[in-house]
N, C-alpha and C positions, 0 to 999 in steps of 0.2 A: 723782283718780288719784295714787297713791302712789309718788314713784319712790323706790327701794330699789336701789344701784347694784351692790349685790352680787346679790341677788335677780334681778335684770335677766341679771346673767356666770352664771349658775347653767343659765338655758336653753341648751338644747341646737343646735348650730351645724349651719343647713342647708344638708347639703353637696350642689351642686351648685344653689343658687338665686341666687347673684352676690351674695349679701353678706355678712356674718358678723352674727350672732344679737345683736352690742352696737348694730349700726349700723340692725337693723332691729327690734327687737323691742321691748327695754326691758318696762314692765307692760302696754304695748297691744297686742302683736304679737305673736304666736307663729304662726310662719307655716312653710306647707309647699305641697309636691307633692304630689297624690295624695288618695284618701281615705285615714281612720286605718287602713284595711289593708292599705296599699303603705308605710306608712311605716319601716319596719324598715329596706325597700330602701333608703332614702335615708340610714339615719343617725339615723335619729329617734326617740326613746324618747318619743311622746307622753305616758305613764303621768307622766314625768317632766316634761316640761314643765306637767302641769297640778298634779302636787306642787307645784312650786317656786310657782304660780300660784292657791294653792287655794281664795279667799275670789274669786277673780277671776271675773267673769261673762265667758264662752266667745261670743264672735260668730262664725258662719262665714258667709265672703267665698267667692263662686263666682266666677273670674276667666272670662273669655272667652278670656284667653290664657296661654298658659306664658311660662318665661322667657328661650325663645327671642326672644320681642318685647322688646325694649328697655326700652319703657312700662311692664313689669311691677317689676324690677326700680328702674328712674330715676326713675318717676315713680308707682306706685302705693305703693311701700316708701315714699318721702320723706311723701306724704300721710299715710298711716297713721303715721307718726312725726310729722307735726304734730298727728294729732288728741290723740296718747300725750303731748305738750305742753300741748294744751291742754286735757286732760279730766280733770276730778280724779277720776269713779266708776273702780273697779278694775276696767276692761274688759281682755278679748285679743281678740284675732282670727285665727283659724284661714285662713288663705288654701290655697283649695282651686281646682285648675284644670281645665281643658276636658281633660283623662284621667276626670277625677268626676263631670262632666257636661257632654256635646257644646255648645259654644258659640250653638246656634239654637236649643235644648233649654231655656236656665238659665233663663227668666223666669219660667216656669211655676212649677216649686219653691221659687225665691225669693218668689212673690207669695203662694205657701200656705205659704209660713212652715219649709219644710224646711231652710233655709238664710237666714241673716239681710238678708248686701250681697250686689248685684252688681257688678260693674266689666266692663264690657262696653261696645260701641256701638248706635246704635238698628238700626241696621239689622241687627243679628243677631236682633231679634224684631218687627219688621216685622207679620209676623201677627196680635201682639198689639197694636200702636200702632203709628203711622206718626208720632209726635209727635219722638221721638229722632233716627229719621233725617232728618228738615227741619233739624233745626239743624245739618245738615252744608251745606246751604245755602247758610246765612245767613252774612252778614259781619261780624265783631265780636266783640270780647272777649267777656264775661260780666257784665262791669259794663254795659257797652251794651244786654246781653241784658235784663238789669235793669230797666235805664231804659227799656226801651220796653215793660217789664210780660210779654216772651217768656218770659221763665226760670218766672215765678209761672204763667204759662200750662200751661209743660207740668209742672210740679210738680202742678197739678189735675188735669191728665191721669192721672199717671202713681198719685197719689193714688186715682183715683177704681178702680184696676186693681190695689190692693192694696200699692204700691210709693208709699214717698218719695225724691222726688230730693234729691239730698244734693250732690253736687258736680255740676258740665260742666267737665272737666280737658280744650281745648281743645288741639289741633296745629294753629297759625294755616295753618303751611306746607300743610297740606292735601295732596290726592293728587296722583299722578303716573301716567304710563304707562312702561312698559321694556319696550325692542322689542328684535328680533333683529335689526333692518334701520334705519337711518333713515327721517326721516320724508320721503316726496316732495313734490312741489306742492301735490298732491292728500289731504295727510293722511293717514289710516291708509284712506285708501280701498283696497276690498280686503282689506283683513288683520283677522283674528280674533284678538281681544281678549278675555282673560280680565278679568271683572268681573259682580259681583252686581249685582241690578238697580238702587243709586242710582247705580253709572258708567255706566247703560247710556245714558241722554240724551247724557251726554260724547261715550262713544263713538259713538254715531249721528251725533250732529253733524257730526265729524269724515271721519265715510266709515267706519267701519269696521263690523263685527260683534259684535256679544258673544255672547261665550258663559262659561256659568254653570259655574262648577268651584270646589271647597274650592278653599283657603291650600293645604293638603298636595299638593296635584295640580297646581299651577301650574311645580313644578322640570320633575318627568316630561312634562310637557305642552309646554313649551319646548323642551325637547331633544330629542323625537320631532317635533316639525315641527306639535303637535297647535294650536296656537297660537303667533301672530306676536308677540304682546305680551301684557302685565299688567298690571291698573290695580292700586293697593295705596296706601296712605296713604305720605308722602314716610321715613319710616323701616321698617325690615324688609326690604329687600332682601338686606343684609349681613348679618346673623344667617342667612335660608335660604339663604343664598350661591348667590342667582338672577344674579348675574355671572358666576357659571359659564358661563350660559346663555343671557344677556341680555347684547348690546353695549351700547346707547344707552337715557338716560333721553329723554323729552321733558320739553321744558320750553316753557312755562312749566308752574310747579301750577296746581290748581283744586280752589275749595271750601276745609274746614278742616273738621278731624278731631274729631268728640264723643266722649271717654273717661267715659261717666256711671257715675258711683255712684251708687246707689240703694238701698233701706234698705228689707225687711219693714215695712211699716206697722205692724202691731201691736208689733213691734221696737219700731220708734222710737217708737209711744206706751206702751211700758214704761219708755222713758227718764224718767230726773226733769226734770222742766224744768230745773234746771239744767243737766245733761249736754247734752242737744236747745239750748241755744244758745250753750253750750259747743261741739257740734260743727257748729252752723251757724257760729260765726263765724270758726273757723279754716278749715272748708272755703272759706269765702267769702274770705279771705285766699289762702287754697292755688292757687285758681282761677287767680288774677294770676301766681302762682307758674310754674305749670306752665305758663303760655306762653315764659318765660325757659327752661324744665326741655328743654321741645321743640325750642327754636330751638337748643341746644348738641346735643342728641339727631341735631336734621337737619345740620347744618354738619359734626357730627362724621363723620355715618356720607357725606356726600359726598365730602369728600376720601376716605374709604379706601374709596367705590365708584371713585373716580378714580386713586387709587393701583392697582387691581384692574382698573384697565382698561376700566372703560367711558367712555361718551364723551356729551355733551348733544348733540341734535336740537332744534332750534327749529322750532315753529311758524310758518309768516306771521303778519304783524302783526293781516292779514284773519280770520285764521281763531282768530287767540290771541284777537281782541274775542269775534266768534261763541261761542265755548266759553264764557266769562265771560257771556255772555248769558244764554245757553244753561242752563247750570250752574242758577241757582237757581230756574226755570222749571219747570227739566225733574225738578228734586229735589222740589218742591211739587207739580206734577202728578200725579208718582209718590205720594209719599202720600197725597195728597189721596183715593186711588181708595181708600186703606183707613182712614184715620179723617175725612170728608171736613168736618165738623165742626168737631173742633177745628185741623186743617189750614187752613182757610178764617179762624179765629181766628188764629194765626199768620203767617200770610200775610200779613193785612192791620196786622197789628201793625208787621212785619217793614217793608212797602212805606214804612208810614206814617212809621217812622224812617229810611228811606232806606239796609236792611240788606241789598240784594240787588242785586248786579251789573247 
């Protein structure tokens, strides 16, 4: 990859995505909102960014999120600016998000090759593998993931389904619940809990209900009385400004968050060997990264949920163990019922290293 520092100031600055076009772009990045036919509205003279770009080979990234999430922004911008370090072919990437294509929707197009990367979590395709969402699970870095042979596990999974896994960009901090109410003796017994089916073992645990609702329907649903609480990974509350809505976090977390990239197979076997460990090794570097990236991401956005006026709820001691039980039990159960297979492979991988609560 060629960096050209002029060439790089020549792309076109995308307004409204939280950074400016030197700090995300360079010869790897040319990145937006939208497909190429909303981009006008943003600001964006596509035409022009692949002028300035033109020997450049075009990757498009389908994101699971906008850049109301944080992650998008902090920590998928920073990766894709280490791969733009460490890659010498004259790649871009088109970052394209869940307005392009619905977030439970992306796997499919990305595995037929419509679209290159994903950035998304496992449990938004579930349907198609249950191997992504187990690693929310498990306890441990990436390198641990390594070392007990999990990561190459589900890399052949996800291989074997059209897709290479290329990074696990981890949130150690893992999930949370925000209630309207503190929590009783009794835990969230009684009260209806916003969460997709891997909170839903949490939730039971605890006493409570779930019920299944988008990101988008969780503000309105709080503040009509539709639901008591939210389960949601420990950042994003503050960006959908669910303080509005929501007094109390609980605490403690549980579990830890999978951010996977994932790569078109035949993508990545058009890469020259060189590039393919060129982007294996910086990903593999980024990994370690990105838990540093998360931990400033969750610290930061707590104090200005605190500033913002909500308040922590503690669990008992009885019931914080229970949930921590609970937790990678009930995460493995649940996929086990749809890839039951290589779940049963993981699992015993997982035990054997001592990576589950």
């Amino acid at each position: 990859m060629v960096h050209d520092t002029a060439a790089r100031h020549r792309l076109p600055r995308l307004e409204g995505y939280g950074r400016s076009n030197s700090m995300i772009s360079r010869q790897f990045l040319t990145s937006r909102l939208g497909a190429v036919a909303g981009a006008a509205a943003l600001g964006l003279t596509f035409a022009t960014a692949l002028a300035n770009s033109a020997e450049a080979r075009d990757l498009r990234l389908l994101s699971g999120w906008d850049s109301s999430y944080v992650a998008v922004d902090h920590v998928l911008h920073p990766f894709l600016e280490a791969l733009d370090e460490a890659v010498a072919e004259d790649l871009s990437v088109t970052v394209m998000g869940p307005e392009t294509v619905p977030p439970f929707e992306q796997f499919d197009p990305v595995s037929r090759g419509l679209f290159d990367l994903l950035f998304t979590n496992g449990a938004y395709h579930f349907n198609e593998t249950s191997v992504g969402m187990a690693l929310d699970g498990i306890t441990g870095d990436t390198e641990t993931l390594r070392a007990a042979g999990i990561w190459d596990a589900v890399d052949a999974e996800y291989q074997a389904l059209g897709l290479k896994l290329v990074a696990v960009l981890y949130d150690l901090n893992g999930y949370h619940i925000m209630l309207k109410e503190p929590l009783g003796e009794n835990g969230l017994q009684g009260r209806r809990v916003r969460g997709t089916p891997i909170y839903h073992p949490a939730i039971n645990v605890l006493g409570g209900s779930p019920v299944v609702l988008p990101g988008g329907e969780i503000y309105p649903a709080l503040e009509r009385g539709v639901i008591d609480g939210a389960a949601w990974p420990t950042i994003g509350a503050m960006s959908y400004r669910w303080f509005e809505v929501a007094d109390y976090i609980m605490r403690p977390t549980f579990g830890q968050v999978g951010h996977l990239v994932l790569m078109n197979i035949d993508t990545w076997n058009g890469l020259s060997d060189d590039t393919r460990a060129e982007i294996e090794s910086a990903a593999r570097a980024f990994e370690i990264e990105a838990n540093g990236l998360f931990d400033t991401l969750v610290a930061d956005e707590s104090a200005a949920l605190e500033e913002a006026g909500m308040s922590v709820t503690e669990l008992s001691d009885s019931l914080a163990e229970t949930l921590g039980q609970a937790w990678f039990s009930g995460v493995f159960d649940l996929a086990g019922t749809q890839s039951p297979k290589a779940i049963e492979e993981m699992r015993g991988l997982a035990t054997e290293a001592g990576l589950g609560d």
